[in-house]
C-alpha positions in Angstrom: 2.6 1.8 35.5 1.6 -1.6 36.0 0.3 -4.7 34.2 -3.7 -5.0 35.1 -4.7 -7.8 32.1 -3.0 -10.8 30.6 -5.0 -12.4 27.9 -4.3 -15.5 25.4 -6.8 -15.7 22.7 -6.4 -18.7 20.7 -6.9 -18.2 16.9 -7.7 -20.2 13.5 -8.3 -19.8 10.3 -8.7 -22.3 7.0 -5.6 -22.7 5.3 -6.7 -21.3 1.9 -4.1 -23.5 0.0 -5.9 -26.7 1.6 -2.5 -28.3 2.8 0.5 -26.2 4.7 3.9 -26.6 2.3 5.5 -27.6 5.1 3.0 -30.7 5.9 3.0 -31.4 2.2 7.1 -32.4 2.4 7.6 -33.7 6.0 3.9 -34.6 7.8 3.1 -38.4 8.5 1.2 -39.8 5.4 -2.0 -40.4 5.5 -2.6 -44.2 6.1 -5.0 -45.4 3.5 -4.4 -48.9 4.1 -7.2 -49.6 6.7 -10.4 -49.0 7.2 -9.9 -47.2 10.5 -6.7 -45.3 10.0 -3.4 -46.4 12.1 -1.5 -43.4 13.1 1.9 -45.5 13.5 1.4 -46.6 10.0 4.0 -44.3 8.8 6.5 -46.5 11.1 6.4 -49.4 8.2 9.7 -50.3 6.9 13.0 -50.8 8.1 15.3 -47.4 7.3 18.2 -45.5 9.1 17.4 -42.8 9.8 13.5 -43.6 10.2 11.9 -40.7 8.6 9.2 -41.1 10.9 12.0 -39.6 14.1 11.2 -36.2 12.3 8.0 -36.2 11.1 6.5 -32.9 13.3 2.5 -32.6 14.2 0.7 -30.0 12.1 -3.3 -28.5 12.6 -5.5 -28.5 10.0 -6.0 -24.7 8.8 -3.4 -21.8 10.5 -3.3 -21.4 13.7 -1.8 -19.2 16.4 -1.8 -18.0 19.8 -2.2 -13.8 20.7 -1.5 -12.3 23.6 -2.8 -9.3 24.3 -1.2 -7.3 28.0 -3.1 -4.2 29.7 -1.9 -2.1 31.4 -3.4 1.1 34.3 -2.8 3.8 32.0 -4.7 1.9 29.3 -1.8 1.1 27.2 -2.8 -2.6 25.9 0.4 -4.2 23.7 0.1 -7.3 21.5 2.5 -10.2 21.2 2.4 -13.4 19.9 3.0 -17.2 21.1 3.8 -19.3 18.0 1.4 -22.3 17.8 1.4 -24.0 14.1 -0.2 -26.5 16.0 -2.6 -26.7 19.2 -2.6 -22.8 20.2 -4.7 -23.8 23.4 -2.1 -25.0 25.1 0.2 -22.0 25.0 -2.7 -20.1 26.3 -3.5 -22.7 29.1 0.0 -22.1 30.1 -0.6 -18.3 30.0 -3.5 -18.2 31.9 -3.3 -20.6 34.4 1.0 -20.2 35.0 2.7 -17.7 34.1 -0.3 -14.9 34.3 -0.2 -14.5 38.1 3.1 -13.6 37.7 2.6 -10.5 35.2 -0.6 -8.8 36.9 0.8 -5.6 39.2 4.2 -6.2 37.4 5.7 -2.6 35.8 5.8 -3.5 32.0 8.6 -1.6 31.5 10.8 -4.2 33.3 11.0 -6.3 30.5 14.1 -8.4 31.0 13.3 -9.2 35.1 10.0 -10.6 33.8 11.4 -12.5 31.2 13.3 -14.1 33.4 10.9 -14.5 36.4 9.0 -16.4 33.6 11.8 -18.9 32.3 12.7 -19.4 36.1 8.8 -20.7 36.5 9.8 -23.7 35.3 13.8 -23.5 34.5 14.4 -26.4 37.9 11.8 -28.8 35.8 13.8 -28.5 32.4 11.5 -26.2 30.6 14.1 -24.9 28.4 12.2 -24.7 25.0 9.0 -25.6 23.4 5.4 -24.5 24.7 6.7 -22.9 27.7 9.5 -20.6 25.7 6.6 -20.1 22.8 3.9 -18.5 25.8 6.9 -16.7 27.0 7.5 -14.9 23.5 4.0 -14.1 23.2 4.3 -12.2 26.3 7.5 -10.4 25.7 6.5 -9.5 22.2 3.0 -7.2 24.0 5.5 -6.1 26.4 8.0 -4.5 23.9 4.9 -3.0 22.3 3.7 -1.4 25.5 7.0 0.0 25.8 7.2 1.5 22.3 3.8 2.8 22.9 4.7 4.5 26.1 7.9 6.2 25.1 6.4 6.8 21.2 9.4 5.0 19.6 9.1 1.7 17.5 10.6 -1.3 19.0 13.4 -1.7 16.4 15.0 1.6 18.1 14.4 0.5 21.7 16.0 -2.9 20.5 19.5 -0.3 19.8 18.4 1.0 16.7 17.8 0.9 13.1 21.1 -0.5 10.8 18.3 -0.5 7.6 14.6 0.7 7.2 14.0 -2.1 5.2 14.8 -5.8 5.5 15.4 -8.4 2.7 13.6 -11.2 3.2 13.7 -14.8 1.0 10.7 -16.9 0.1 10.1 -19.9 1.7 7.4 -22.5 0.2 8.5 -24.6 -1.7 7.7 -28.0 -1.6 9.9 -31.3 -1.7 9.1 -33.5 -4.2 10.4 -37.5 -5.3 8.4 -36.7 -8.6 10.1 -37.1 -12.1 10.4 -34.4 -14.2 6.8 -33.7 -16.3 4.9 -35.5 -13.6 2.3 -33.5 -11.9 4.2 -33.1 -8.4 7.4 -32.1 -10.3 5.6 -29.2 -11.8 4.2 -27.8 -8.4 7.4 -27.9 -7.2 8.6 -25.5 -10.3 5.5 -23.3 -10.1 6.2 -22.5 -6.8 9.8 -21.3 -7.1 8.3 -19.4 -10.3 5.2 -18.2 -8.3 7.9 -16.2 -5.7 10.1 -14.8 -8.5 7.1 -13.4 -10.3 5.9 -12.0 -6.9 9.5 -10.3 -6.3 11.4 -12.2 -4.4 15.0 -12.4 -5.0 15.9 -16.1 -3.1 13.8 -18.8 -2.0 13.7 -21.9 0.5 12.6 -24.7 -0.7 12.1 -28.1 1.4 14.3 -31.2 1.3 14.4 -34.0 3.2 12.3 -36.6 1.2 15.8 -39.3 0.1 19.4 -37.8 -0.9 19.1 -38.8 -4.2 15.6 -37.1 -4.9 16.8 -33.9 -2.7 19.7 -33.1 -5.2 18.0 -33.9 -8.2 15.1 -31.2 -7.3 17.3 -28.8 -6.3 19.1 -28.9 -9.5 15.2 -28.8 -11.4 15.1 -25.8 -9.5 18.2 -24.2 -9.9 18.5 -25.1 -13.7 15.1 -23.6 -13.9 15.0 -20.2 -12.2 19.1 -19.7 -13.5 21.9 -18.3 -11.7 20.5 -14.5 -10.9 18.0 -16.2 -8.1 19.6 -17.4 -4.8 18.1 -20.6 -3.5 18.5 -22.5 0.1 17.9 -25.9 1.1 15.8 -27.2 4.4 16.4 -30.7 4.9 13.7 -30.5 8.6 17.0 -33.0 10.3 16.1 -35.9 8.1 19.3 -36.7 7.2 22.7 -38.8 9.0 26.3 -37.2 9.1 27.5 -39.0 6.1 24.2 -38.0 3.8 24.3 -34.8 4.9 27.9 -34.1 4.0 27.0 -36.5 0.6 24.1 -34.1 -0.3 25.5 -31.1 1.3 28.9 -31.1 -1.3 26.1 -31.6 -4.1 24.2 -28.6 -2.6 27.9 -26.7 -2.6 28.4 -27.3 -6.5 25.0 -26.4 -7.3 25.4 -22.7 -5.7 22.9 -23.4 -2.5 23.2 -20.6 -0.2 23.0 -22.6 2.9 22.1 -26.2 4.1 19.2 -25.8 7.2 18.7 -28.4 9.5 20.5 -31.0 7.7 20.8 -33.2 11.4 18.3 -33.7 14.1 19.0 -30.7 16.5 20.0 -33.2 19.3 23.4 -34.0 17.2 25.6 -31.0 18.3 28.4 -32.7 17.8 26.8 -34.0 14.1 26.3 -30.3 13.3 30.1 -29.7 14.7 31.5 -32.1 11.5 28.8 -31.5 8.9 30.0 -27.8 9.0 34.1 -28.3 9.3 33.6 -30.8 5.7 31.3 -28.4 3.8 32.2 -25.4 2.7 28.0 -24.8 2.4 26.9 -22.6 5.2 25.2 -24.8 7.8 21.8 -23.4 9.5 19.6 -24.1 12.4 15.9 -22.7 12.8 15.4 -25.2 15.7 17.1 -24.0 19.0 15.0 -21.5 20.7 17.4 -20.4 23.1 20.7 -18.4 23.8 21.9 -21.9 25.8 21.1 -23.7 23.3 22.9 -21.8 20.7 26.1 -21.6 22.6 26.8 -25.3 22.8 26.7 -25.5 18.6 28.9 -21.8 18.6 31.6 -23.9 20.6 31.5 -26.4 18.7 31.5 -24.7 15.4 28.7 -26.1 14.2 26.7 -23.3 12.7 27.3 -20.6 9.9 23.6 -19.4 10.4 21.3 -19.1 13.7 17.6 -18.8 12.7 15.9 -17.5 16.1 12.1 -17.2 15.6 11.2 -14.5 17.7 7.8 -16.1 18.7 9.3 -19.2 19.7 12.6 -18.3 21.2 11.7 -16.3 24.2 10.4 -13.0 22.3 12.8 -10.0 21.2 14.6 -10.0 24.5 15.9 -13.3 23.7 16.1 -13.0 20.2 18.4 -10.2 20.9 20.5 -12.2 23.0 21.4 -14.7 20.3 22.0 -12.1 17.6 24.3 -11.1 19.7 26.3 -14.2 20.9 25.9 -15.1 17.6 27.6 -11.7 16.2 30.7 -12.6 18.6 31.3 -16.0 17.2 31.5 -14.1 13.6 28.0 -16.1 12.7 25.3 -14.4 10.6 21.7 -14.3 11.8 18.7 -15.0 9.4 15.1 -14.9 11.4 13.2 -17.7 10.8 9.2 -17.1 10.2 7.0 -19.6 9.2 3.0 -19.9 9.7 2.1 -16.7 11.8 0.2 -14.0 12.0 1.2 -10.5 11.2 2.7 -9.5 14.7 5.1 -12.4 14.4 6.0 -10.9 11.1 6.5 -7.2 12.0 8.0 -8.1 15.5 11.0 -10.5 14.1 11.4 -7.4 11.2 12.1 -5.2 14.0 14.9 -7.0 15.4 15.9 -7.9 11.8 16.2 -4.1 11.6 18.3 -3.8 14.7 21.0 -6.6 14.4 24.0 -6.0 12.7 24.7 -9.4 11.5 21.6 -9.8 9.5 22.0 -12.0 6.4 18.5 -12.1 5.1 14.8 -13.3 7.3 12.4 -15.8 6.2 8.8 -14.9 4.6 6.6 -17.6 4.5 4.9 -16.8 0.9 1.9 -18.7 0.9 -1.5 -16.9 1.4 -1.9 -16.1 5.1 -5.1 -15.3 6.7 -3.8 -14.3 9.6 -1.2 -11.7 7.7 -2.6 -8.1 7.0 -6.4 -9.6 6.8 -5.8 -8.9 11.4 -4.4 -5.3 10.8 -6.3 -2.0 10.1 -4.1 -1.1 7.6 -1.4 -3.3 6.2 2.5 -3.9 6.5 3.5 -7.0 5.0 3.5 -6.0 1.1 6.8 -6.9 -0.3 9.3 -3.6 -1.9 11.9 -5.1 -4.1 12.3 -8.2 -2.3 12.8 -6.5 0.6 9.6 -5.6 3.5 9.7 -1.9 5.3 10.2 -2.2 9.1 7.1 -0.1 10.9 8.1 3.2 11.8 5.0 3.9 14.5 5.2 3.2 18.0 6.0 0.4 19.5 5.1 -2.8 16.9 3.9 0.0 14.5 0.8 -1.9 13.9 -3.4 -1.5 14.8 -4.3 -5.4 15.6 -8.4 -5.4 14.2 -9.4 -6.6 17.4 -12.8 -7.7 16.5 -11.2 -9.4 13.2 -9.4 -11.8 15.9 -12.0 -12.7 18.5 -13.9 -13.6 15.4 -11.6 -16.2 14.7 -11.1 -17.5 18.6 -11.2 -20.8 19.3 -14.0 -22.1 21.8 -11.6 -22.9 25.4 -12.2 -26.5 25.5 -12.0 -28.4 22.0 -15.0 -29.7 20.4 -15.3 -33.5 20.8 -15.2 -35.6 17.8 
């Protein structure tokens, strides 16, 4: 059996709530000051630390990268490359490195390819980012062959099923610096009401915006929804080690069930004394490789890893991390965010087949990407819990014609 067809397809669709949550709380404001905007406007200001050291790049509508493998028997598997932002370049980096090392490869050697893949560009420092996001999209289609081969879903391949369903926690909810009964406050309130009504048992909302302001919407949203509802905190690393331990003890009397990203990633040995003065479990969605996660393990500076499986090497490293993580005595809680419904059911498969599973991320606003790509669909939410695919392989039909419609041209449109 052998690999005969690599293929990145680039995707987009409008966002159809007009701005991404996550832009809303921590994108660069929108320089109205000038006739012709200045994009370091948001640099203005003297403040430690600079919000502007963590405000992230984000596209327009929602946007991904798929990648979809053939193989000589016909078997053709589907993975993804997570790309909230720019999905050409993860499939520049499929096409024109890392495909010439898959075509006439045996699919079924997952693990040697994976790390034929990393090695590419391991002597350079590639340890994360785009090279590590084109690298999950590949291993993803190359579970999926597998499953299809042998007739087993990947979740069993993975070691097995500990649960057939996986509880999952909204995240969506914005950050605001709003007062109470002004208009911004009331989003924020109508969103943590909008994922109880749909089912969901706990929720994520966004922090990050000014200690004082964090604390005071958490405690809008806590006071609001009432005890029964479990609600966690994402700060996006906006914070120093003496706010985050301020706001993090504030977070601990208010009942949060962990404190993510409360540090720039960078600050291991932040992270190491942010989580021996909190009692607050301390999370990190950011580190997108089993390396990576070691250095905070020995440290002790996590409670939580977050792995996203389309941005941390795919299931086989995804696995890997569960698993370091499991020997430490640290929980593991999937992060997904904007993606399309194979990054969805892929990370619910290893969800399914980890043992120290504390609960995986469901971005809740309305995806086009989600079940809209799928023949039939497998993202509706079951008591605040989603049922992990039980056909081969991913367990999903991609709509194959649904997603070329929604390719990007190669080169980007001047402006």
């Amino acid at each position: 059996m052998r690999i005969v067809d690599v293929e990145a397809i680039a995707i987009s669709a409008p966002n159809p709530a007009g701005t991404y949550w996550g832009k809303a709380t921590w994108g660069a404001p929108a320089d109205a000051s000038a006739a012709v905007p200045n994009p370091l406007a948001h640099w203005r200001g003297v403040h430690f630390p600079h919000p502007a050291r963590m405000r992230p790049a984000y596209a327009q509508g929602i946007d991904t990268c798929l990648v979809r493998i053939e193989t000589d028997t016909g078997i053709v598997g589907w993975g993804e490359a997570k790309a909230p932002v720019a999905p050409r370049v993860a499939q520049a980096i499929i096409h024109d490195l890392l495909r010439d090392q898959l075509i006439g490869a045996d699919p079924r050697d997952v693990e040697p390819i994976w790390e034929t893949l990393y090695a590419s560009m391991r002597l350079r420092g590639h340890e994360g980012g785009f090279l590590l996001e084109a690298i999950s999209g590949i291993d993803i289609a190359l579970w999926d062959v597998v499953g299809k081969l042998l007739g087993e879903p990947i979740h069993r391949l993975l070691g097995g099923a500990y649960r057939d369903r996986v509880p999952v926690y909204a995240s969506g909810v914005p950050a605001t610096r709003a007062a109470p009964g002004e208009a911004d406050h009331t989003r924020m309130l109508d969103a943590a009401s909008g994922a109880v009504e749909r089912g969901f048992g706990a929720l994520k909302m966004a922090i990050g915006m000014g200690a004082e302001s964090d604390v005071a919407s958490v405690r809008a949203v806590r006071e609001h929804l009432g005890p029964d509802v479990e609600v966690y905190a994402d700060a996006a690393g906006n914070y120093d080690v003496a706010t985050a331990i301020r706001v993090g003890r504030d977070l601990e009397a208010l009942g949060v069930g962990f404190f993510e990203a409360p540090l720039p990633h960078e600050h291991v040995d932040g992270y190491a004394e942010v989580a021996h003065a909190l009692a607050i479990p301390i999370a990190n969605d950011v580190l997108t490789n089993r390396y990576q996660v070691l250095r905070y393990l020995r440290m002790g500076g996590l409670d939580i890893v977050q792995p996203d499986v389309c941005r941390a090497g795919g299931l086989t490293e995804l696995r890997r991390i569960a698993i370091l993580a499991d020997a430490f005595g640290v929980a593991c809680t999937p992060h997904v965010s904007i993606g399309s419904a194979v990054h969805f059911v892929a990370s619910f498969h290893a969800a399914a087949a980890m043992p120290n599973l504390a609960r995986h991320e469901y971005w809740m606003g309305e995806n086009p990407l989600g079940d809209a790509l799928l023949t039939e669909p497998a993202l509706a939410l079951h008591d605040g819990c989603v049922r992990v695919p039980r056909g081969p392989g991913l367990g999903i039909e991609i709509d194959e014609a649904r997603v070329r419609a929604l390719a990007l041209p190669a080169e980007r449109t001047a402006v």
